[in-house]
C-alpha positions in Angstrom: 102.8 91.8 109.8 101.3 88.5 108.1 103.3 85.3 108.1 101.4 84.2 105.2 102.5 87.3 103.3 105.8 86.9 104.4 106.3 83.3 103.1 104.3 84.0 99.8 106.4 86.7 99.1 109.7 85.0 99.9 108.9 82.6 97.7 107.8 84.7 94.8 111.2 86.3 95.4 110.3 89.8 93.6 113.4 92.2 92.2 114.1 95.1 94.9 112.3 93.8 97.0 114.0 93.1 100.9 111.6 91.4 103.1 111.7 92.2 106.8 110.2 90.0 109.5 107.7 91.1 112.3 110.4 89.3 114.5 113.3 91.9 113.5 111.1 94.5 113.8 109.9 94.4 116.8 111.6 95.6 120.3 110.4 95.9 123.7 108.7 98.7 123.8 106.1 97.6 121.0 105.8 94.0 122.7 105.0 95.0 125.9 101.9 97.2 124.7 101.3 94.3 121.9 98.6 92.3 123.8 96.6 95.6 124.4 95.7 96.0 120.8 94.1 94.9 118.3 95.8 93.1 115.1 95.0 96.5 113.3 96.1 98.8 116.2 99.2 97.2 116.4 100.2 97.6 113.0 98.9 101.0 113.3 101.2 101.4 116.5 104.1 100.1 114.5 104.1 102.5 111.8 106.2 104.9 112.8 108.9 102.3 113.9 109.2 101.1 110.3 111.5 104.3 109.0 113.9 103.7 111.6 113.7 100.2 111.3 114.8 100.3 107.4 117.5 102.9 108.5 119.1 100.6 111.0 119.2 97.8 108.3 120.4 100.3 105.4 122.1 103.3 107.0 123.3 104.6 104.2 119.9 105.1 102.9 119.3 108.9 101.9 115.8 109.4 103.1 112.5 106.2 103.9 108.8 106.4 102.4 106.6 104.8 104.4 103.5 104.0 101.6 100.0 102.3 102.8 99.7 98.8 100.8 96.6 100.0 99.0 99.0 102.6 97.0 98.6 102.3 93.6 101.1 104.8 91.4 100.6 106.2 88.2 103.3 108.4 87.8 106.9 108.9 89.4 106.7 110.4 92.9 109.9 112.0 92.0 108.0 115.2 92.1 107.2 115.1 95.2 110.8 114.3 96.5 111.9 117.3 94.7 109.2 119.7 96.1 110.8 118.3 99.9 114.6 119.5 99.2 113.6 122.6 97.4 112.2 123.7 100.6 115.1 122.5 102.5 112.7 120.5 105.2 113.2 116.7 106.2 109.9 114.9 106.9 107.1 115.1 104.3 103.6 114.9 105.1 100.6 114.8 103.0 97.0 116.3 103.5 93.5 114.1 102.8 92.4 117.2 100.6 89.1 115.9 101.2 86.4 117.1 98.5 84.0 119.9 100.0 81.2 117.1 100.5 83.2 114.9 102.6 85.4 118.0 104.5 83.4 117.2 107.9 85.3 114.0 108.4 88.5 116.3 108.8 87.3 116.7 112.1 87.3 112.3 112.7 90.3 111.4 110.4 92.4 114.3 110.4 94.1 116.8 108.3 97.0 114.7 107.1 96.7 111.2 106.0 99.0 108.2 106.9 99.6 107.2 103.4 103.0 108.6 102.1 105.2 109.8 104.8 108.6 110.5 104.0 111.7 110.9 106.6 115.4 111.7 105.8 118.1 110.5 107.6 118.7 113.6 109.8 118.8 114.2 113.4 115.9 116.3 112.6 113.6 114.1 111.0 114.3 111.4 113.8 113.6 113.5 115.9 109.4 113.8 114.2 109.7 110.2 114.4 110.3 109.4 118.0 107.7 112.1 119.2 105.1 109.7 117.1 106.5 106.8 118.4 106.3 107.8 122.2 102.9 108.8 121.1 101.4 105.5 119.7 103.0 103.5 122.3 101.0 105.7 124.5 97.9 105.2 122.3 97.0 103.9 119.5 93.6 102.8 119.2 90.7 102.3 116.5 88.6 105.1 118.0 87.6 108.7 117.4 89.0 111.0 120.4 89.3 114.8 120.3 92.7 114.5 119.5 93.4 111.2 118.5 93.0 108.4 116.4 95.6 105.7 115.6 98.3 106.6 114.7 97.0 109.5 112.2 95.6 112.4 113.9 99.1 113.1 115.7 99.7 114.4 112.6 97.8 117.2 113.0 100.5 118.7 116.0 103.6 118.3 113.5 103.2 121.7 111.5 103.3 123.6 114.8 105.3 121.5 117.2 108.3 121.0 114.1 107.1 123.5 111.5 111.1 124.0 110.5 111.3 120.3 109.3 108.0 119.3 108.5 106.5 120.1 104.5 102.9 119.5 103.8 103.0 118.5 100.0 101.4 121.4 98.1 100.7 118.8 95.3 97.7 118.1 97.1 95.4 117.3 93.8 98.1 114.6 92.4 97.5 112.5 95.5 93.8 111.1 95.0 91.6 108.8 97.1 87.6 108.2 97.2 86.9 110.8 99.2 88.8 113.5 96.5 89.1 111.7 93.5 85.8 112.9 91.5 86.5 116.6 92.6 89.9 116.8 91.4 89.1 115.1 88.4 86.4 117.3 87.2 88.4 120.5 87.8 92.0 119.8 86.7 93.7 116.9 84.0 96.5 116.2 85.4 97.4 112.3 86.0 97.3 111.9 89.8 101.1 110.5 91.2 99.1 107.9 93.1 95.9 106.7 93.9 94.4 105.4 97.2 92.4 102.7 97.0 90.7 103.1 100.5 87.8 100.7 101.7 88.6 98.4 98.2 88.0 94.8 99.3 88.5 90.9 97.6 85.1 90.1 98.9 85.2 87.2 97.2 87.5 84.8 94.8 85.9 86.5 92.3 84.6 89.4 92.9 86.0 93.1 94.4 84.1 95.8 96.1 85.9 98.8 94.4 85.1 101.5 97.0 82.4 102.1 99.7 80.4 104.8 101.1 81.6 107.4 98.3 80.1 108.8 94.6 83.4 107.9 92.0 82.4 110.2 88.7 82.6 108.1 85.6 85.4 110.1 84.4 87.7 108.7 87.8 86.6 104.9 86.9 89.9 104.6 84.4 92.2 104.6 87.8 90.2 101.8 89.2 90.0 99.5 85.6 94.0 99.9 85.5 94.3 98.7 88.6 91.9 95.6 88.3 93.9 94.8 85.1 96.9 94.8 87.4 95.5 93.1 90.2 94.0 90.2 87.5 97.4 89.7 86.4 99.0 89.0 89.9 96.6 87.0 91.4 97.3 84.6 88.1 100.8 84.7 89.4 99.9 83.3 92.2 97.5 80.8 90.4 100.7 79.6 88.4 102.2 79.3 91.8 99.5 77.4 93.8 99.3 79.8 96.4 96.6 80.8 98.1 94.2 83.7 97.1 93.2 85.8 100.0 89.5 86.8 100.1 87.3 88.7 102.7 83.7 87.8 102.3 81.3 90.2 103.3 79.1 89.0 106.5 75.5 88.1 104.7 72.7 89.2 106.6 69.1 91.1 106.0 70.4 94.5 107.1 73.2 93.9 105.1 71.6 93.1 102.0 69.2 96.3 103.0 72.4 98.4 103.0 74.0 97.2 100.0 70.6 97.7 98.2 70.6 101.5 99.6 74.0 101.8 98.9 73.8 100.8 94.9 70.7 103.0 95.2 72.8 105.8 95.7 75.8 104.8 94.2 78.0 104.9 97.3 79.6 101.6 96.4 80.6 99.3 93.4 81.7 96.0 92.4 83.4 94.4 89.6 84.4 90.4 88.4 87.6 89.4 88.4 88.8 87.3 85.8 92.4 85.4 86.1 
């Protein structure tokens, strides 16, 4: 979706990885709705193109996972695979599982979360899959409607429209985000499959806003220090390679600074150095 991310990543040539450019991807249908939405709402509209797009280029391919870029894993998702063919379904959809103090914003975001969708290579699945596309080339926009909002809160009409092929993971509490993470924590001890770093930001060359507009419980933090270790050591990789460093600096103003002094009042957001 980023030339820039396609080049840097063609030239740090990773193992198993296959890159696919915006220019394959895309067909008419996507192109003539492109210049009616913005940079966001067209990736947003594109995601449920991407599974078929991977099938075309590897038909033999079993079953696709479509994973949001701010994934971070900490165990095998092989579970989660296995829960899908022991109950014989072929698209697998997982829930926010928002914490009790943030389960209003089911209502703006959704039940399920775009995050980890995964579609098998069956008539059935692809069958999920163009209902959401026709959908999002409808609409697919950055805004709260009754029904709708991106590409996400279709989601919420799969269990009853394709309830025979559609399985909401049950393993709701090993799929962790900010708006979970300090609940789940403090009642099981289980290592969470993955992690989702929502609303984390490289504000800076140097600096990272770890999460925004949620309480983390000191016993959560570990998730985010492995994951700064691991983003240290790959943004020296691409000091070692000369490339550039993306960064998003936050927009200085006196509200702002009023906010961010609320907000680390009330611990709804954090930062940390980075060091590579």
């Amino acid at each position: 979706m980023d030339k820039k991310v396609e080049q840097q990543l063609a030239e740090l040539d990773l193992p198993q990885v296959k890159l696919i450019s915006l220019e394959i991807a895309e067909n008419d249908r996507l192109l003539s709705v492109k210049n009616d939405r913005s940079k966001g709402e067209y990736c947003w509209t594109m995601t449920p193109f991407t599974p078929e797009i991977v099938f075309k280029l590897a038909p033999e391919a079993k079953r696709v996972t479509y994973l949001d870029a701010d994934l971070f894993f900490y165990d095998n998702p092989a579970c989660f695979f296995e829960e899908l063919e022991k109950n014989n379904k072929e698209v697998l959809i997982t829930e926010h599982g928002f914490a009790p103090e943030y389960a209003h914003w089911e209502e703006a975001s959704g039940r399920f979360c775009v995050q980890f969708l995964t579609f098998n290579n069956t008539p059935e699945a692809f069958k999920v899959m163009h209902w959401w596309q026709d959908a999002c080339i409808d609409w697919c926009y950055a805004r709260i409607e009754k029904d709708r909002f991106g590409d996400q809160k279709y989601l919420n009409k799969w269990p009853g429209l394709f309830g025979d092929h559609v399985h909401i993971l049950a393993q709701v509490h090993r799929t962790l985000a900010p708006w979970n993470v300090s609940f789940y924590m403090a009642n099981q001890a289980q290592t969470p499959v993955f992690y989702h770093f929502h609303s984390l930001r490289l504000a800076g060359k140097t600096i990272v806003r770890l999460y925004e507009g949620y309480k983390i419980s000191k016993q959560s933090m570990f998730l985010y220090k492995a994951y700064i270790e691991t983003l240290q050591e790959k943004l020296k990789l691409l000091n070692a390679m000369q490339m550039e460093i993306p960064s998003f600096p936050e927009k200085i103003s006196l509200l702002m600074l009023l906010r961010r002094c609320r907000d680390l009042l009330k611990k709804t957001v954090k930062y940390s150095l980075l060091k590579y």
